[in-house]
N, C-alpha and C positions, 0 to 999 in steps of 0.2 A: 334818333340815336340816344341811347342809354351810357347806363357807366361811367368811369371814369372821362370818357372821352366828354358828355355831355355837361358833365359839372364844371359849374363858374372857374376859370382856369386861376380868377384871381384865390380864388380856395389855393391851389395846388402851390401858389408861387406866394404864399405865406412865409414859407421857411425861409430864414436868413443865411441857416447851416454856421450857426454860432457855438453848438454842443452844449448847450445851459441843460439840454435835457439829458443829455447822456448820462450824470451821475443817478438823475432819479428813474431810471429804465431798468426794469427788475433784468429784461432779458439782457442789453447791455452788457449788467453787471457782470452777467454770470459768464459770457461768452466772450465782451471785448470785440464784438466784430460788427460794423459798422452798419451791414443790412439789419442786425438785429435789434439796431436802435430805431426811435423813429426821425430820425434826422436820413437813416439810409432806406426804411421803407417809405416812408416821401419822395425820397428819389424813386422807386420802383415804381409807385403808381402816378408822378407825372411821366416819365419813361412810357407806362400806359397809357397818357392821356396824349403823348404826343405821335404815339405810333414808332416806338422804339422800341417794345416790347409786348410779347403778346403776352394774354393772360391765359397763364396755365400751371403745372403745375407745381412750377419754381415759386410763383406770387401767392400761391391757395400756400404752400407749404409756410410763407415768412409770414403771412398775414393769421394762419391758426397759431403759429409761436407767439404773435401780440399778447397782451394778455386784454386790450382795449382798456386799460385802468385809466388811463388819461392826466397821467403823471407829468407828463410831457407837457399838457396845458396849464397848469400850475406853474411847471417850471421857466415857459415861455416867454421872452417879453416880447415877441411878434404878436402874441395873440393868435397863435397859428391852428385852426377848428379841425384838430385830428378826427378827432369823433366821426366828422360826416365825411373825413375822406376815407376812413376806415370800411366805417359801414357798407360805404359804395362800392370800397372794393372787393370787399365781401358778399356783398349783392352778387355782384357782377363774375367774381368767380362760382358762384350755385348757378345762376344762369346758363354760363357755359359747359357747368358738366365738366370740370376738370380736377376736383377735388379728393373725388375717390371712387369705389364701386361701387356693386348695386348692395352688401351688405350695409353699407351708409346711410346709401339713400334709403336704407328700407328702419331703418331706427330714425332719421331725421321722420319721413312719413309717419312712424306711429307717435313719435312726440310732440315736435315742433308742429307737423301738417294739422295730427290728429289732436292726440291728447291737450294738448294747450291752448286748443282752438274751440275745445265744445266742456265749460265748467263742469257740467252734470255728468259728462264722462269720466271727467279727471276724480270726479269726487267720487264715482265710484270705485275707480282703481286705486284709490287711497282707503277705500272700507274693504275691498278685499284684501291691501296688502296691509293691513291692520288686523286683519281675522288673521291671517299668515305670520304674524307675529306676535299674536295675542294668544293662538289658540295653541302652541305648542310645534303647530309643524316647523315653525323656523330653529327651533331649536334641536328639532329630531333629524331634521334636514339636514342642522352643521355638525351634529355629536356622530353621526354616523358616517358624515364623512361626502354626503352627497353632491356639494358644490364643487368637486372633484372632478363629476363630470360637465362642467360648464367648460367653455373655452375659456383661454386665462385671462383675457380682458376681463370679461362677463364674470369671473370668480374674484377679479379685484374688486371691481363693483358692487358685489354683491355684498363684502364688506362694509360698505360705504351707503347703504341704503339708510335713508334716516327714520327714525322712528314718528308714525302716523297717530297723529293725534283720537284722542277719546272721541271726544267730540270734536266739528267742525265750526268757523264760521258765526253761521247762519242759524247753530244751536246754542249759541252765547252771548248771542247778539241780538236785539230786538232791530224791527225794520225800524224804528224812531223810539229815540230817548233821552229824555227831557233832561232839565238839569237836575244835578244829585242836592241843590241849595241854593235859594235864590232865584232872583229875574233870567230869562234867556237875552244874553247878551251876544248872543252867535250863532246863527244857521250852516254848520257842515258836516260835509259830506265824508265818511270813511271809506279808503279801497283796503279791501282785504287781502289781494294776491293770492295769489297758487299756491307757492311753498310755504308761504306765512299761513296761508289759511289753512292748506295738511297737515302740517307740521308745529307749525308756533300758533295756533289761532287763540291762545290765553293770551299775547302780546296784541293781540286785535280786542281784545275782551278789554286787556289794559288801558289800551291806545281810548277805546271809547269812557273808561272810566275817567277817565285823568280831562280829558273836555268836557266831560258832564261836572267834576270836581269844578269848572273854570267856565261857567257859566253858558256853554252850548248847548245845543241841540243836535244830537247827532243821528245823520241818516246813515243808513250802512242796509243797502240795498242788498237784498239772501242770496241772490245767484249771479253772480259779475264775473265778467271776462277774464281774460290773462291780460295784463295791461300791453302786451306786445312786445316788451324789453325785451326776451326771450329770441324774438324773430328778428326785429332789429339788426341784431348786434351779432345776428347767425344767419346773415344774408335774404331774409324773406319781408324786403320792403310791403311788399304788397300785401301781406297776412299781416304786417304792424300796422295797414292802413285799417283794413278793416277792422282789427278789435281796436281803434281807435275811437273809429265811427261809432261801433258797438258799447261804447263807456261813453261818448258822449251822447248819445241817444238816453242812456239806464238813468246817466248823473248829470242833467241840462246846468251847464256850471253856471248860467245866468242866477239859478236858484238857487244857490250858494255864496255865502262870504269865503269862504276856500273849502278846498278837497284837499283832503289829508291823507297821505300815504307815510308808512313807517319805516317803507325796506327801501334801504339806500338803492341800489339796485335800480327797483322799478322807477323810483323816484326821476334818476337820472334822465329815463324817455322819458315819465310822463311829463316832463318841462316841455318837450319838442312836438308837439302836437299842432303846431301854429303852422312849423315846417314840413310836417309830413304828408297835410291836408290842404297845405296852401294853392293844389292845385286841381280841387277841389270845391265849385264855387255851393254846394248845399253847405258844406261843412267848415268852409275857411271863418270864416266871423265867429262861429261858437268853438272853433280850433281855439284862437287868438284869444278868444275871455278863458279858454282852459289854465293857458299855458300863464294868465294875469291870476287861477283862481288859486292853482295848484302848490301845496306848499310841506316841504316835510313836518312831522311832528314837532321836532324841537323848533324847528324855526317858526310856526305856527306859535309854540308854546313863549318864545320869547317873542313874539310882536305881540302877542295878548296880554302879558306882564301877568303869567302863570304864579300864583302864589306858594310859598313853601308849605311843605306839611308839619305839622307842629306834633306831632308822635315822635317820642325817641327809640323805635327800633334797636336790634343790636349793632352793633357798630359792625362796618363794615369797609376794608380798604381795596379800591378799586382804580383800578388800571382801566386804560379805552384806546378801543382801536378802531380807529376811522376806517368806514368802508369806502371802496375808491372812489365810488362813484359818488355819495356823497358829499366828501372832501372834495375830489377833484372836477369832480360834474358836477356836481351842483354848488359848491364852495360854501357849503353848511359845514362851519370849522368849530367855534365856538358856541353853538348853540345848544350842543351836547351837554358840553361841560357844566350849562348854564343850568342845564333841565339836573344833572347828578349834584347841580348844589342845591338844589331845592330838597333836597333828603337830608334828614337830620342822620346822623350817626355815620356818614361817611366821608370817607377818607380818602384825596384822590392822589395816587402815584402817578409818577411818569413811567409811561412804555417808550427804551427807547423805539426808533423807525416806527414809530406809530400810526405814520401813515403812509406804511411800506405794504405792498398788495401781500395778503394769505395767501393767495395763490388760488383762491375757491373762481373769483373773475366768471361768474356767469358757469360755464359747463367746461372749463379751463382744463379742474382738475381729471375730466372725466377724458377731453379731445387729449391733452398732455400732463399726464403723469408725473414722470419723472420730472417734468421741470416745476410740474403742482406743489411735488415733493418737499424740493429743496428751499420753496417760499415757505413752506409752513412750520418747517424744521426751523429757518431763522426766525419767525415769529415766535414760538414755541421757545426758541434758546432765549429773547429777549423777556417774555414772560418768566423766564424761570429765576430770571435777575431780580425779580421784581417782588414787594411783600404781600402781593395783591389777591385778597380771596377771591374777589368777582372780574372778571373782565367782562366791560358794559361793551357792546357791542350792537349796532343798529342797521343789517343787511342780515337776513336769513343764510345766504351761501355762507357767510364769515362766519357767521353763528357756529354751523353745520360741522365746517372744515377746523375751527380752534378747535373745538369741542372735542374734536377724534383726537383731533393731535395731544392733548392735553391728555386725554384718557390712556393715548398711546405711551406717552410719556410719565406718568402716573403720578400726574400734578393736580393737588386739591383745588384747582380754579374752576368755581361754577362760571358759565356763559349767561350774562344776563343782557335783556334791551335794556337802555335807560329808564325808559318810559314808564317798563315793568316796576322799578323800582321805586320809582314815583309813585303810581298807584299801589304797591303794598304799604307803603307810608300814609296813604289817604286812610287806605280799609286799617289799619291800624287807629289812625286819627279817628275813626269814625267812630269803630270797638271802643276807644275811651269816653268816647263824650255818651254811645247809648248806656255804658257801663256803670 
């Protein structure tokens, strides 16, 4: 027996139904109606657990409105593990086939099954759709008017395609590199990720500068998996198992002092590896040294006692908006802030609801729209309160999703990592002292 029905029932009977989460539930907020918090889908999936309700497609419908931000665990004082009852129930409605048709299943298959299953495929569907927007057809495509004939989901989307990096990765990155000065006082590991690596792989470039500034040695292995957050968190426990196995095989965490990932996002699963594998006896022991090894950048950066950079740059006043999953999954709150004070010339403002979901949430904006929408407008209205040139920002989806909005609304705020911003204060430090 699987699903909801097979999980530790004391999971399910966490909730006390006290409402401390209600206030911080994007969906809540916006609807008022008690299934769409998670105090009433907790009710829905023990209801499953007890055979009160089947799953179908009343539960697939409440459970894609989630956004999974895990707001609710923050806000908790049950200590109530949304996360894995979420997940499970999302497993368990793909299993059953109750969530939609075969036009679905046939885009889950090319992306989730396919594309984020085999790197070297993904990486080429990022140099074609780089030549496609490098070379002029994206442009002659939309001036003529072509995305016209697309169906109107697929012509929203098309809007929303982000732009593919120059280079990749694996082209910025040496497979080992030493420290930039000084003794090696640390052996780790870098994950690159998917969209970070298409898309932002100069944040991976960063990421590896700013540990070598701080005395490691960094491995960042050329061809690495999807870390599985992806599948997870979109019902395909079993494809999060195996690219599990597949990053612990590439990056044996024994042989590291920590593994460093930078996208809140990924960050979030790759903590749970202990639990995904645990039943699993090749793989449960080096699961369990994963999930001791694995650690985000800033928090990496403030247990190593990361030194400031002593270049005075232009001055810069910056706002930060926590990604969910960092904030609330992994409870990396200040360690950001710690990493934007180590730069000389900046200046940090409050955002307020700063740690109010953008609405990007994994493929949110893509499965819900309209409710994507109206998260990103109130972040955007709260930015515009703000005197902030830069919004530091550390999850690619968040990245992705301010960035449009901001452009939509025609607001001079660049989208930066933290991290990024530390290493251009290094390569600056560095220009003075060759200079």
């Amino acid at each position: 027996m699987e699903g909801l029905a097979a999980l530790d029932y004391a999971v399910l009977q966490q909730c006390i139904h006290c409402g401390m989460c209600l206030p911080t539930c994007p969906t809540y907020e916006e609807t008022r109606v008690e299934r769409h918090s998670p105090r009433g889908r907790i009710a829905l999936m023990r209801a499953v657990a007890d055979g009160d309700l089947e799953v179908g497609p009343e539960l697939a419908a409440e459970m894609s409105y989630c956004l999974g931000c895990l707001a609710c665990e923050s806000a908790c004082p049950a200590g109530v593990d949304y996360r894995t009852m979420f997940e499970t129930a999302r497993a368990e409605i793909e299993e059953k086939r109750v969530a939609g048709g075969g036009l679905r299943s046939f885009w889950r298959w090319l992306t989730i099954e396919t594309l984020f299953m085999n790197p070297r495929l993904l990486r080429a569907f990022g140099r074609i759709l780089r030549f496609y927007q490098v070379s002029g057809a994206e442009t002659f495509v939309r001036r003529w008017g072509m995305t016209a004939l697309l169906p109107g989901r697929l012509r929203e989307l098309e809007k929303q395609t982000p732009r593919m990096a120059r280079r990749f990765s694996q082209q910025l990155i040496k497979a080992v590199e030493l420290p930039s000065d000084g003794p090696i006082r640390y052996r780790v590991a870098v994950l690159t990720g998917c969209v970070q690596d298409l898309v932002f792989a100069e944040i991976n470039r960063d990421t590896v500068e700013v540990l070598r500034a701080n005395g490691c040695e960094v491995h960042t292995p050329p061809v690495q998996p999807c870390c599985g957050s992806l599948h997870a968190h979109n019902g395909e426990p079993g494809l999060a198992r195996e690219l599990a196995q597949r990053l612990i095989d590439l990056i044996p965490p024994d042989q590291y002092d920590a593994i460093i990932t930078n996208s809140g996002g990924c960050g979030g699963h790759l903590r749970h590896f202990g639990a995904l594998l645990d039943g699993n006896s090749q793989y449960r022991a080096a699961a369990k040294t994963w999930d001791r090894k694995i650690r985000d950048i800033h928090q990496w950066l403030a247990e190593i006692g990361a030194r400031p950079a002593t270049s005075k740059p232009k001055p810069e006043t910056v706002a930060y908006h926590h990604s969910c999953h960092l904030y609330h999954g992994q409870k990396v709150k200040a360690e950001p802030f710690d990493v934007l004070r180590l730069v000389p010339g900046v200046t940090l403002v409050p955002l307020t609801e700063a740690d109010w979901c953008c609405g990007s949430a994994g493929i949110y904006n893509i499965t819900q729209p309209a409710q994507s929408a109206k998260l990103l407008d109130r972040k955007i209205g709260h930015l515009r309160e703000t005197s902030a040139t830069i919004l530091a920002t550390a999850n690619p989806g968040c990245h992705l999703q301010i960035e449009r909005g901001l452009a939509e609304a025609g607001l001079a705020i660049t989208v930066r990592h933290p991290v990024s911003l530390l290493a251009e204060a290094y390569r600056s430090e560095a220009k003075r002292k060759d200079g």
